[in-house]
FITIMI-790973 format. One record per residue: x, y, z of N, C-alpha, C in turn; residue number from 1; residue in one letter. Coordinates in Angstrom, 3 decimals. Atoms other than C-alpha are relative to their C-alpha. Example, Ala and Ser with C-alpha at 12.3 -4.5 7.8 and 13.67 -1.06 7.14 Angstrom:
@neast=0.890	nnorth=-1.190	nup=0.000	caeast=12.300	canorth=-4.500	caup=7.800	ceast=0.900	cnorth=1.200	cup=0.000	tikol=1	zagu=A
@neast=-0.820	nnorth=-1.190	nup=-0.060	caeast=13.670	canorth=-1.060	caup=7.140	ceast=-0.770	cnorth=1.090	cup=0.730	tikol=2	zagu=S
END
This chain:
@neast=-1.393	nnorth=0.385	nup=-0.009	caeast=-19.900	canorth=-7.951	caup=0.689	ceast=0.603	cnorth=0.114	cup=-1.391	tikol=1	zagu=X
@neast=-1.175	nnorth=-0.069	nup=1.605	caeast=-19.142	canorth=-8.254	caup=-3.190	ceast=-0.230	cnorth=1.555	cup=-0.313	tikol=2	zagu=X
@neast=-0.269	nnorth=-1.154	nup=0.446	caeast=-19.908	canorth=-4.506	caup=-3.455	ceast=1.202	cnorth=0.843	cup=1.335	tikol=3	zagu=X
@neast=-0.983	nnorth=-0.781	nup=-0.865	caeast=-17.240	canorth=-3.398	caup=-0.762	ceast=1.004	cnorth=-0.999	cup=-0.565	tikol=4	zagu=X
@neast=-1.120	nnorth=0.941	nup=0.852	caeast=-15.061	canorth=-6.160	caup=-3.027	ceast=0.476	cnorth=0.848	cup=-0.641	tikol=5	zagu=X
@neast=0.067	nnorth=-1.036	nup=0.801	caeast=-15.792	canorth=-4.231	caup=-5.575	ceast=1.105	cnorth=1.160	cup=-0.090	tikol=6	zagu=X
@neast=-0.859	nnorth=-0.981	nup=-0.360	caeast=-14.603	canorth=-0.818	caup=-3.972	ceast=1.522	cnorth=-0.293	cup=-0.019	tikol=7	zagu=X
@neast=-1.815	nnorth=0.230	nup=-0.253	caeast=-11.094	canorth=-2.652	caup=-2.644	ceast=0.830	cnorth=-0.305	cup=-1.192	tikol=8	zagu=X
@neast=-0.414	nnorth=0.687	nup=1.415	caeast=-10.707	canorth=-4.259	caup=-5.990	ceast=0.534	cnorth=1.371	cup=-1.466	tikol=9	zagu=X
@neast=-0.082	nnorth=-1.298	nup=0.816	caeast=-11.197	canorth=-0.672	caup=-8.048	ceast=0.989	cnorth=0.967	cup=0.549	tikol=10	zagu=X
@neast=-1.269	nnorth=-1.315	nup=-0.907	caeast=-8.942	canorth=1.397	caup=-4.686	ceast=1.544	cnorth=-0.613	cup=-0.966	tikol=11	zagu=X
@neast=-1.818	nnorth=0.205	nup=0.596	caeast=-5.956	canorth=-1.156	caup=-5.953	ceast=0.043	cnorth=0.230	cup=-1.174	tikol=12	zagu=X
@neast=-0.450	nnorth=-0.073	nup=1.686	caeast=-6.293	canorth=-0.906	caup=-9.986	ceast=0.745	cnorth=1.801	cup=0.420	tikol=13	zagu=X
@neast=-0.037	nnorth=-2.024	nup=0.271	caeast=-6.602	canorth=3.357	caup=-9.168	ceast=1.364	cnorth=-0.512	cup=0.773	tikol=14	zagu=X
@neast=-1.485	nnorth=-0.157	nup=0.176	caeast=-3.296	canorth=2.863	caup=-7.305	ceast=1.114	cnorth=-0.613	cup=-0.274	tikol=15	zagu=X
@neast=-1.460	nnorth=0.415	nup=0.865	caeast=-1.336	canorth=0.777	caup=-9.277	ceast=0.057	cnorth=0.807	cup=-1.028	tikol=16	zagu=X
@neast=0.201	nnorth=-1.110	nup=1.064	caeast=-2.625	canorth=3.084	caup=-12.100	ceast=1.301	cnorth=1.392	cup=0.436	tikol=17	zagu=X
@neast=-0.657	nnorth=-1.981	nup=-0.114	caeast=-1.365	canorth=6.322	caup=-10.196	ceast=1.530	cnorth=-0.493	cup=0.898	tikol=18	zagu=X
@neast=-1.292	nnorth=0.156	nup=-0.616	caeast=1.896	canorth=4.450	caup=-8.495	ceast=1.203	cnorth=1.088	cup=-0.869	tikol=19	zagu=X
@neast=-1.217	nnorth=-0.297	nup=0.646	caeast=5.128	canorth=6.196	caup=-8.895	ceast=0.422	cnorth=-1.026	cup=-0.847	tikol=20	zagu=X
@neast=-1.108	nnorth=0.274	nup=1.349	caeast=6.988	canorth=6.006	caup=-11.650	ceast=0.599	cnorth=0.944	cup=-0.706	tikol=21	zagu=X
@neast=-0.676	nnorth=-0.783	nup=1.013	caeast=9.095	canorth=7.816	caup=-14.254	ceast=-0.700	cnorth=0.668	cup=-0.341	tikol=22	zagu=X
@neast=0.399	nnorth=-1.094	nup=0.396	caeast=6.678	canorth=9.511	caup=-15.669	ceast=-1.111	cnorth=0.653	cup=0.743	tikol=23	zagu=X
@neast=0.712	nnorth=-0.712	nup=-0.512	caeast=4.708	canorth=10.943	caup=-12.959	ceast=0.344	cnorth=0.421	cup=1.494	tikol=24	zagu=X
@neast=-0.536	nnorth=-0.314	nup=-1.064	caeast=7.089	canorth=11.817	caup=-10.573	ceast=-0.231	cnorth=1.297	cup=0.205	tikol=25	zagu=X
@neast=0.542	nnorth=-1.369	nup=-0.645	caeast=6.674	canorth=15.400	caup=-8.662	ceast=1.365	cnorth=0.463	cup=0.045	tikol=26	zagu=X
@neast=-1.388	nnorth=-0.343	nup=-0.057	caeast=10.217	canorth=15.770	caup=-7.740	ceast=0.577	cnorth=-1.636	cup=0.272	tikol=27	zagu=X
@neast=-1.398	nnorth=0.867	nup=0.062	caeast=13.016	canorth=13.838	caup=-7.089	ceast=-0.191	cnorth=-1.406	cup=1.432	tikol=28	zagu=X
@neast=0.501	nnorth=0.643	nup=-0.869	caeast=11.962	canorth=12.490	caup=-3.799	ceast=-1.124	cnorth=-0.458	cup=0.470	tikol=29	zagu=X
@neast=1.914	nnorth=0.153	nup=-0.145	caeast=7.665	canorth=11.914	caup=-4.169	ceast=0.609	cnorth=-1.634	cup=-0.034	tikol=30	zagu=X
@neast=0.395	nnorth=1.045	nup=0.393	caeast=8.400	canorth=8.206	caup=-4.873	ceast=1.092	cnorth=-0.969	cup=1.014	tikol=31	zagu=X
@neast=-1.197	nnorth=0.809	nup=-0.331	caeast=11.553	canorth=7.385	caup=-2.535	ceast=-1.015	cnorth=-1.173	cup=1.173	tikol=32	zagu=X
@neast=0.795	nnorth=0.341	nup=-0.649	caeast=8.884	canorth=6.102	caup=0.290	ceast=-0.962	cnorth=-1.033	cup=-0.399	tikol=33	zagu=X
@neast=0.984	nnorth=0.982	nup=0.534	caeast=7.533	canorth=2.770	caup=-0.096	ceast=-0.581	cnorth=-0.817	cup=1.206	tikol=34	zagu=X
@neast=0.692	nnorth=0.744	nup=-1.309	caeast=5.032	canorth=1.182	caup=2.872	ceast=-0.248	cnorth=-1.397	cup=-0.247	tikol=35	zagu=X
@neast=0.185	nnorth=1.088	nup=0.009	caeast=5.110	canorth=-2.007	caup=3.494	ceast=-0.704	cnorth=-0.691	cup=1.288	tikol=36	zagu=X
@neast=0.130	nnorth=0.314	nup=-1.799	caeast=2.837	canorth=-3.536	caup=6.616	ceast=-1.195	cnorth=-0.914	cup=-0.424	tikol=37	zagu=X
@neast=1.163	nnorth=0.762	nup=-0.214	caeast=0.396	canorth=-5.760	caup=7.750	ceast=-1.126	cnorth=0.645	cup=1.095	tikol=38	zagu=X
@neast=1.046	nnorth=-0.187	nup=-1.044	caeast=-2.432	canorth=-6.063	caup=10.448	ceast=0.366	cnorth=-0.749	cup=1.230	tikol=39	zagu=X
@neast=-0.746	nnorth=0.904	nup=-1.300	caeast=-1.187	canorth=-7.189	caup=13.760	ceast=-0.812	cnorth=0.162	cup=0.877	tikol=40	zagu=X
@neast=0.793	nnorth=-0.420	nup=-0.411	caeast=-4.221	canorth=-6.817	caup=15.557	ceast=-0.128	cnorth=-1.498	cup=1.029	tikol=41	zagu=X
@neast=0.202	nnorth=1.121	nup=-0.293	caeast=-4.256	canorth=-10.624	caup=16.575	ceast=0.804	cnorth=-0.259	cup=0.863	tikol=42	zagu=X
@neast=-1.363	nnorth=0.610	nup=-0.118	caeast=-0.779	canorth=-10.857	caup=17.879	ceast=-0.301	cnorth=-0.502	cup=1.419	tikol=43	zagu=X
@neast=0.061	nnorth=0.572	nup=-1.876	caeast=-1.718	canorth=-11.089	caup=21.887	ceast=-1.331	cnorth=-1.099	cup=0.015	tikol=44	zagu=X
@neast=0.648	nnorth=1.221	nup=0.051	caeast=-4.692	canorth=-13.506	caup=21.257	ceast=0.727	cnorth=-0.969	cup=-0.602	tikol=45	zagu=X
@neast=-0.995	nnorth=1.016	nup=0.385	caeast=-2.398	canorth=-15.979	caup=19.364	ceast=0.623	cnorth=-0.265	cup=1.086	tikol=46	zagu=X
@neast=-2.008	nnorth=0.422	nup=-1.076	caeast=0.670	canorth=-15.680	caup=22.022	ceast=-0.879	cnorth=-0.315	cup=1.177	tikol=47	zagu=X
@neast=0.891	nnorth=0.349	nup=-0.924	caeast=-2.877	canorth=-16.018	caup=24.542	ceast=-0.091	cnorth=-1.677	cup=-0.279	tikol=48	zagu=X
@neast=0.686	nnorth=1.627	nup=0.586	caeast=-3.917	canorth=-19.359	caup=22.453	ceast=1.358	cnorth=-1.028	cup=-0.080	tikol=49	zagu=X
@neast=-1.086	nnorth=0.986	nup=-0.107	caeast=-0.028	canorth=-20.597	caup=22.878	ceast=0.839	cnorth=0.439	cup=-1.530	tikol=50	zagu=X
@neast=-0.721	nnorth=0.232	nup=1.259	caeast=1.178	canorth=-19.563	caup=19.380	ceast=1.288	cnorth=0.728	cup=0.179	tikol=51	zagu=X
@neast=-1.311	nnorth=-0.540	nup=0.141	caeast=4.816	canorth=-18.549	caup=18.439	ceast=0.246	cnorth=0.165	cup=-1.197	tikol=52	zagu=X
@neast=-0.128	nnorth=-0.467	nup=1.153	caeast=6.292	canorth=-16.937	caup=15.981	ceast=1.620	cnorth=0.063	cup=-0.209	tikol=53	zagu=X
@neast=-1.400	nnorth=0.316	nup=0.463	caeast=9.547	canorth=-17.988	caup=13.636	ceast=0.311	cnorth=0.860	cup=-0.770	tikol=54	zagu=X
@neast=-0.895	nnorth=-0.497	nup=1.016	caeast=11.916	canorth=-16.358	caup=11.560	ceast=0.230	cnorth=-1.018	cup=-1.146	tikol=55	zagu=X
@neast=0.569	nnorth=0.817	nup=0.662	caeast=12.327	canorth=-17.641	caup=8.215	ceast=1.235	cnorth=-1.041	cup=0.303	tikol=56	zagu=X
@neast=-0.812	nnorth=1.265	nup=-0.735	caeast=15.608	canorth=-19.634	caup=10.145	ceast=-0.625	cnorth=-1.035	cup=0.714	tikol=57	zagu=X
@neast=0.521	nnorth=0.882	nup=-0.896	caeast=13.134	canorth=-21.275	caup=12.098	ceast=-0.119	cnorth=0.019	cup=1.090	tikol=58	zagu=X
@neast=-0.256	nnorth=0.033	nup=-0.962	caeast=14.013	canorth=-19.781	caup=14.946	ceast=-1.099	cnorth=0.983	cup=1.084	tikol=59	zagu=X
@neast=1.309	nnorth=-0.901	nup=-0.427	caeast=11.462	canorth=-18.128	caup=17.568	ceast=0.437	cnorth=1.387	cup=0.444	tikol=60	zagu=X
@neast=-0.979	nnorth=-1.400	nup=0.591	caeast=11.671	canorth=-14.551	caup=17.167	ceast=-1.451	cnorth=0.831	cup=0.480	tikol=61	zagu=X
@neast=1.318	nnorth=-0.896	nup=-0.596	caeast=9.230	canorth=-11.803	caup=18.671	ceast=-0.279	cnorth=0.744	cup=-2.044	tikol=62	zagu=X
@neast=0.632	nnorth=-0.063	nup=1.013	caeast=6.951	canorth=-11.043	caup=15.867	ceast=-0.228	cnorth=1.525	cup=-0.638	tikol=63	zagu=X
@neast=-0.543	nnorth=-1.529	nup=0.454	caeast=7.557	canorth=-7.218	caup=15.773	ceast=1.488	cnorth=-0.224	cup=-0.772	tikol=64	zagu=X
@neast=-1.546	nnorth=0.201	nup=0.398	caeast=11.199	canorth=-8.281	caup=14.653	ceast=-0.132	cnorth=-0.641	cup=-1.606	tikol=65	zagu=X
@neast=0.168	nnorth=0.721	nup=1.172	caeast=10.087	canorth=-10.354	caup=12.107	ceast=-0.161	cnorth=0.802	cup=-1.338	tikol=66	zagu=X
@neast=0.334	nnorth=-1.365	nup=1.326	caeast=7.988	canorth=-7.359	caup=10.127	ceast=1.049	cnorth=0.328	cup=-0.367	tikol=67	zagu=X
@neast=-0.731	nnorth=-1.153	nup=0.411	caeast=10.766	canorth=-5.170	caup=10.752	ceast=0.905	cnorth=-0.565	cup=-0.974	tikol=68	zagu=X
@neast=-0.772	nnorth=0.683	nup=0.749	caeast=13.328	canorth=-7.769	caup=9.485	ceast=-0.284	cnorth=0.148	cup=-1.536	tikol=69	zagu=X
@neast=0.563	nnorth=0.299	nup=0.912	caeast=11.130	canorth=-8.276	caup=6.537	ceast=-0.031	cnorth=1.557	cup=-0.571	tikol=70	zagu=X
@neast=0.413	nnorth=-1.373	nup=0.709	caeast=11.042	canorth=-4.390	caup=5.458	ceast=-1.093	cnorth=0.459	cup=0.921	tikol=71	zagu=X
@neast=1.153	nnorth=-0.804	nup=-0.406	caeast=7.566	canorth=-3.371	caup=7.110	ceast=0.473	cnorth=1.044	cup=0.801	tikol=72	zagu=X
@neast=-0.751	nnorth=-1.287	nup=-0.994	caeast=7.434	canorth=0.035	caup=8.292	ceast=-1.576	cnorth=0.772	cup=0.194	tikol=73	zagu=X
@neast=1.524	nnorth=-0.401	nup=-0.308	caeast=3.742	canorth=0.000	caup=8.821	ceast=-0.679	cnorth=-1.159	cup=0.412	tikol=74	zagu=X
@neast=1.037	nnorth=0.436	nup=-0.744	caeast=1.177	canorth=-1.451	caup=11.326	ceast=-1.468	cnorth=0.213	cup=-0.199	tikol=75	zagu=X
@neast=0.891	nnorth=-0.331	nup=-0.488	caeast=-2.592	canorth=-1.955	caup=11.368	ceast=-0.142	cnorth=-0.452	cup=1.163	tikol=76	zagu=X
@neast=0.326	nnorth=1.143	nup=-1.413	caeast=-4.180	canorth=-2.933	caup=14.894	ceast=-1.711	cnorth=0.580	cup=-0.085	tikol=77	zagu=X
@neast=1.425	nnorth=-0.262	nup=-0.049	caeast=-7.823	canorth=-3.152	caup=15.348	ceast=-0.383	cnorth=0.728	cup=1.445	tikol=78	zagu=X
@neast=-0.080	nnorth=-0.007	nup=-1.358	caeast=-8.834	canorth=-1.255	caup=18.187	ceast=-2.412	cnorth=0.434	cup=-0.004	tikol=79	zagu=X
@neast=1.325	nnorth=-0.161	nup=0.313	caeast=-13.041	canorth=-1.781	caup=18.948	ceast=-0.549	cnorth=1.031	cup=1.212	tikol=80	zagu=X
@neast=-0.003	nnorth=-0.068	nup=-1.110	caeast=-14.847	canorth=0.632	caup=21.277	ceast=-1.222	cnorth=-0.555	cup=0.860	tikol=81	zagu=X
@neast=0.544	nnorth=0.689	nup=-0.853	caeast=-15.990	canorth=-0.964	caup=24.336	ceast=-1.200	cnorth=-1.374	cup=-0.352	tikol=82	zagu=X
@neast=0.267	nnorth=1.063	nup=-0.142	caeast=-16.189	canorth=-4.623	caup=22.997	ceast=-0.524	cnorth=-0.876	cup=1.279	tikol=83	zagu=X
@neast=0.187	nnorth=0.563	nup=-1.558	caeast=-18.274	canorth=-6.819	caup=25.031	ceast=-0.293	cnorth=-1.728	cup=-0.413	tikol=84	zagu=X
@neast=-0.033	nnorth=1.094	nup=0.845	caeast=-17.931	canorth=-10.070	caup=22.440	ceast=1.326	cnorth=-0.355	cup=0.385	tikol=85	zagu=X
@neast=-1.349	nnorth=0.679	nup=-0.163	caeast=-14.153	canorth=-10.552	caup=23.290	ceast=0.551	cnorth=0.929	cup=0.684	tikol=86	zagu=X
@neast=-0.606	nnorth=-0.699	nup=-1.268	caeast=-11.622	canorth=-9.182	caup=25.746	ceast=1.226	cnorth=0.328	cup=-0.950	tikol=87	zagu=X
@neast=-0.861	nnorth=-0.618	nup=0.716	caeast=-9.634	canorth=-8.528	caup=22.496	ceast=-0.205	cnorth=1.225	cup=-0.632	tikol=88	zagu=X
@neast=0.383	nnorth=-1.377	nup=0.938	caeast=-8.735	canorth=-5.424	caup=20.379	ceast=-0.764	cnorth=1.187	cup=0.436	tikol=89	zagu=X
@neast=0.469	nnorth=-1.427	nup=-0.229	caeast=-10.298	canorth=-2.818	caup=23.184	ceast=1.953	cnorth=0.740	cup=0.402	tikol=90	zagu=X
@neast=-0.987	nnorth=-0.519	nup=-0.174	caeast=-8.123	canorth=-0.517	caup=24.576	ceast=1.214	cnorth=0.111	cup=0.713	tikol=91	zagu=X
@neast=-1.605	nnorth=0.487	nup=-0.887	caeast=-5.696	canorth=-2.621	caup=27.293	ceast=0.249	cnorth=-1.164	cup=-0.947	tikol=92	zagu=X
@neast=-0.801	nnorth=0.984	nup=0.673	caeast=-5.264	canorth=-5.164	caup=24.630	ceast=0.749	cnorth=0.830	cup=-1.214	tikol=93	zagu=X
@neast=-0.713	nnorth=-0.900	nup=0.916	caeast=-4.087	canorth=-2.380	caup=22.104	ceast=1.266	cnorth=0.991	cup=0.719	tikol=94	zagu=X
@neast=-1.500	nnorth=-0.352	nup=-0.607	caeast=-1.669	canorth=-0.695	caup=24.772	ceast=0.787	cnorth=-1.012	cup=0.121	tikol=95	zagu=X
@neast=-0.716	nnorth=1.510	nup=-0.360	caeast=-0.675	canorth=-4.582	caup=25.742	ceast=0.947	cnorth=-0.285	cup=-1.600	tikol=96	zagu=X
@neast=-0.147	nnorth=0.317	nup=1.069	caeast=0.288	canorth=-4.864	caup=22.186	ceast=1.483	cnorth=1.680	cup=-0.465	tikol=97	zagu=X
@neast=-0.876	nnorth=-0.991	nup=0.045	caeast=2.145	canorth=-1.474	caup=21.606	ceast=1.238	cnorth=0.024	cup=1.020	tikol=98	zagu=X
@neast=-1.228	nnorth=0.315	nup=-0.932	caeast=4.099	canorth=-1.750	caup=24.840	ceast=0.796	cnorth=-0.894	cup=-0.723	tikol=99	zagu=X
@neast=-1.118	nnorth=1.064	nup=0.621	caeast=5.929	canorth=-4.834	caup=22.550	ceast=0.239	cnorth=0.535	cup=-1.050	tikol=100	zagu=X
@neast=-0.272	nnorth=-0.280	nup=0.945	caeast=6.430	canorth=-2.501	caup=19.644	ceast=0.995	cnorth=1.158	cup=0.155	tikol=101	zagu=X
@neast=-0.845	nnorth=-1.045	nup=-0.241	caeast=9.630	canorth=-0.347	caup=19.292	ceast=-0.139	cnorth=1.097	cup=-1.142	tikol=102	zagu=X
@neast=0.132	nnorth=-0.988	nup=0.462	caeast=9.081	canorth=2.535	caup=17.777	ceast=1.168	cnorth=0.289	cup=-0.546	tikol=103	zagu=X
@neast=-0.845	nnorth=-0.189	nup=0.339	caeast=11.488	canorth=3.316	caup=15.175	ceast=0.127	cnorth=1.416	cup=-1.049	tikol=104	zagu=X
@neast=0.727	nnorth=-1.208	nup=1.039	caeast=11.279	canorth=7.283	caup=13.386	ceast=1.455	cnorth=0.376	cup=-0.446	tikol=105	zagu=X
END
């Protein structure tokens, strides 16, 4: 575990190192593109276990809305194949999960 730390710890220095910026731009547009996302891999076991999800009004708010609100314009989801430890994260809980995501290009 602390040597796959390690790795994640050395991936972020190398790309804050090589992030855009002024002086290592390509053209005009290499740097306009900035990703912002999480891992939403959980979202239908939570809303299974009763949980809900607020806006930062307080108000309950489908949890795709929230990212988007927030900037994100990127998703992970875990998808395992043919889990037989949980009835999460195969492949009808990863369509179950997409069906609630609007696709925005």
């Amino acid at each position: 575990m602390i040597f796959s730390f390690k790795k994640l710890l050395l991936s972020v220095i190398i790309l804050i190192i090589f992030s855009c910026n002024k002086e290592n731009k390509l053209d005009d547009n290499s740097c306009d593109i900035f990703y912002l996302g999480a891992d939403l891999s959980y979202v239908n076991e939570m809303e299974d276990c009763g949980a809900i999800y607020k806006n930062s009004e307080n108000v309950e708010t489908d949890v795709f809305e929230i990212f988007e609100n927030a900037g994100a314009n990127l998703i992970r989801v875990r998808l395992w194949h043919n889990p037989t430890w949980t009835n999460y994260s195969n492949l009808s809980d990863v369509k179950k999960l997409f069906r609630g995501l609007r696709i925005i290009i």
